[in-house]
Structures are given as structure tokens and as C-alpha cells.
N, C-alpha and C positions, 0 to 999 in steps of 0.2 A: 474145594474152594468154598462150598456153601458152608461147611465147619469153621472154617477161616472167620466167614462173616458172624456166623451165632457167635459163636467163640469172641469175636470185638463187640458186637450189640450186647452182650453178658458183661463183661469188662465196665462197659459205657452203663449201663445201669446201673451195675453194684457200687462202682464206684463213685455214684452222685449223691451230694450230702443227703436228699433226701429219701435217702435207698429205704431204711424203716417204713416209712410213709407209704411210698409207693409199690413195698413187700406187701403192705397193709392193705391197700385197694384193691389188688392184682386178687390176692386171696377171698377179699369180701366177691368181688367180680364174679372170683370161679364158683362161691357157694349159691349166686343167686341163677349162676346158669344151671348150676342141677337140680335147683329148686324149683325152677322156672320150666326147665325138662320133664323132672316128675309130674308138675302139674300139668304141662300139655299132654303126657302119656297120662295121666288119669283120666281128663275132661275127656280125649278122645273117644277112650273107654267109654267114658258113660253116654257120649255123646249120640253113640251108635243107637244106641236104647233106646235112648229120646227120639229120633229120627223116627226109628222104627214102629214107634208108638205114636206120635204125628203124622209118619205121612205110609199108611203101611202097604200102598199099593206102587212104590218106590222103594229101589231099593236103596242104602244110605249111600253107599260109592256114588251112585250116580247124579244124588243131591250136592254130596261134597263136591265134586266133578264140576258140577254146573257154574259154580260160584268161583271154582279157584283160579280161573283166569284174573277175575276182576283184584281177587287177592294180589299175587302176582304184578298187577300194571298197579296198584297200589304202592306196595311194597319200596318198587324199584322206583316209583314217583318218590315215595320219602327217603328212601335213601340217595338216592341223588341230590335231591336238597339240603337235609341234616348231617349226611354223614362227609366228614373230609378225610382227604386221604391222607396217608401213614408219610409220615415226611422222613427221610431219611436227610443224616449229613454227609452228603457225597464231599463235601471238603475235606473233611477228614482220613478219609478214604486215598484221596489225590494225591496225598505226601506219602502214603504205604506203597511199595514194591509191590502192588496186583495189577495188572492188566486191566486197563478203563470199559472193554469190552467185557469184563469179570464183572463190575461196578454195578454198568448199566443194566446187564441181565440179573444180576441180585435184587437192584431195585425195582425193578418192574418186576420181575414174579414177585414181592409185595403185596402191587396193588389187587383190591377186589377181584378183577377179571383179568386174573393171570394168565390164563391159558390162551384167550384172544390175542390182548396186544403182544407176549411172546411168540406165538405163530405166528401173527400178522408180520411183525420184524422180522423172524425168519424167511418170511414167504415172500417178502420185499427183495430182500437180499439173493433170493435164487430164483425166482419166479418171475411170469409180466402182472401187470397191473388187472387184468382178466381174472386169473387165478387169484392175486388176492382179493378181490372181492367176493368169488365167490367162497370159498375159506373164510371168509369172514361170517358169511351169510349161514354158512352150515353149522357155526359155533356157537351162533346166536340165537 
């Protein structure tokens, strides 16, 4: 079923007049993700060095360690703010012979935190209220 759906999100892209365009962007995109990759595998690299020449009675894990929480409650601060989510047109979807239960779990494994709100739904549906919470709490 998941092929079903790539297979029509493929369809629904190429076939939009501005498919050139947005081949165009998708591509510039992927060049600056591994550009952008190399350079954090680089900096890393050197990063160690520098650590270890600042602070040499520490070892560098345990510098980076110190700080990555606050990374992390950062991180997920801005993205919750700036980033919106993937909007799917479930109308379209409604007039095709799939199962509305096929739909709804296409589009939420989507979002972000797939694996949450799909377990959570599952664990609604078979579970009491006890359990999913804690299932929630162990995901998170």
C-alpha cells in the first residue's frame, strides 16, 4: 500500500507545470545536505584537537556531552516554531478505492514523529489509557 501512495505523490509532482523548477530545488537541496555533511564530518574532526589542546585534563566526549542537552531543548524549540508540517491532500485520496484507514496511517507516518503518534493510535485502539501513556513516555 505504501508503493500505491509513492507511486501517486510521484504522479502529483511530475505532473505539476512547475515540475522543472521544483526537479531544480529538490537537487540544489540534496547538494547542500552533503555539503553541509562533509563540513560537519570535517569540523568535528578538527574539533577534537582543539578540545584537546584547550581543555587537556577533559576528555573531548565528555565536553561535548555536557553541552548537548541544551543543543537538543534548542533544536526542538526551533523547530517547533519554524518548521510546519508536510500537508498531505487526503481529498484526493477520498475518491480512490484505498481504505480511509490505509490514508490516515500513510499520513501520519509523514509527520516528524512518526513512530510516537503511530504507536500511540495503535495503543489507543488495543490498550487502556494507563498504557498509553506510559508508551508514550518511553518514546520520548
Amino acid at each position: 500500500m505504501t508503493t500505491k501512495f509513492l507511486e501517486l505523490k510521484w504522479k502529483e509532482f511530475s505532473r505539476a507545470p512547475q515540475f522543472g523548477a521544483k526537479l531544480a530545488v529538490k537537487v540544489l537541496i540534496g547538494f547542500f545536505i552533503i555539503y553541509f555533511s562533509l563540513a560537519a564530518i570535517f569540523f568535528s574532526g578538527i574539533s577534537v584537537f582543539l578540545l584537546e589542546k584547550k581543555f587537556p585534563d577533559q576528555s573531548p566526549l565528555s565536553i561535548v556531552n555536557s553541552y548537548l542537552l541544551y543543543y537538543f531543548v534548542f533544536a526542538f524549540i526551533v523547530r517547533y516554531f519554524f518548521q510546519s508540517l508536510p500537508a498531505t491532500e487526503i481529498q484526493q485520496l477520498l475518491i480512490t478505492p484505498i481504505i480511509k484507514k490505509n490514508i490516515v496511517a500513510f499520513t501520519i507516518n509523514f509527520l516528524p514523529s512518526q513512530t510516537v503518534f503511530t504507536r500511540a493510535i495503535k495503543s489507543i485502539e488495543s490498550s487502556s489509557l494507563k498504557l498509553l501513556f506510559s508508551r508514550l513516555f518511553i518514546y520520548l
